[in-house]
N, C-alpha and C positions, 0 to 999 in steps of 0.2 A: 664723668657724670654729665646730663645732660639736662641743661636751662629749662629752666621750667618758669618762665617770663611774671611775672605779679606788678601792681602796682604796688611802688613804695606806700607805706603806712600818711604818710603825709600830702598822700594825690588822691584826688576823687574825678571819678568821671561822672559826669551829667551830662542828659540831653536838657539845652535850651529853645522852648519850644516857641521865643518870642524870633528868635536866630536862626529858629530851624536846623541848628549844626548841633553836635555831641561837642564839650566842652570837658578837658582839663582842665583842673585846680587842682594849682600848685602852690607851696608859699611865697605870696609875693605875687606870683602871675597868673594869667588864665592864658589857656591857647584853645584857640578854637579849632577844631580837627574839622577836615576837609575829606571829601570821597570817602571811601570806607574803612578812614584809621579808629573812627570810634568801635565800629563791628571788630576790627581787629582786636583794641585793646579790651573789648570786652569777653575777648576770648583768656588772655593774660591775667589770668586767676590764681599762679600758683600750681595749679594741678596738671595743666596741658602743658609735654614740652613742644616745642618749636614745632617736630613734624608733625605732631596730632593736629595743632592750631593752621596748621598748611593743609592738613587734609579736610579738615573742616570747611574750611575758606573754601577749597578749591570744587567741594560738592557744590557749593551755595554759590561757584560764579567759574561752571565750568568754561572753559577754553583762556579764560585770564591767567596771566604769568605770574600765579601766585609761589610757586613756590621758588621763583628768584625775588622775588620785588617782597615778600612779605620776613623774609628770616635778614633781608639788609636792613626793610625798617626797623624791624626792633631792636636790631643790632645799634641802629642810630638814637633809640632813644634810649637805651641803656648804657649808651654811651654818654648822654647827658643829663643818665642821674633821674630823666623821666621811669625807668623800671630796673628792676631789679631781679 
């Protein structure tokens, strides 16, 4: 079966426009996301798996090393419970 990334039920993403950054909320924490992990996870809906969310990415920022640097990020934040 193949990942198909979502935020958990209990995370929201926001743009903070006083911050200028895309912000998770989580229970308990905020992390404020840097470069383009907000575009990322707003790709992370549930419906795209990994290689669609890389092809995506990779129209909107060709010659970037997205398709090694984007399927470790969200391996890292699924790893800590940030997706699912």
């Amino acid at each position: 079966m193949t990942w198909r990334p979502a935020l958990p039920n209990s995370a929201v993403l926001r743009h903070d426009r006083v911050r200028g950054a895309d912000l998770l909320l989580l229970p308990e924490r905020v992390v404020v996301l840097r470069g383009s992990a907000g575009r990322v996870l707003r790709l992370c809906d549930g419906s795209r798996a990994v290689p669609e969310i890389v092809d995506a990415l990779a129209s909107s920022f060709p010659g970037a090393p997205v398709a090694t640097q984007v399927p470790e990020f969200l391996k890292k934040l699924r790893e800590g419970g940030w997706l699912r």
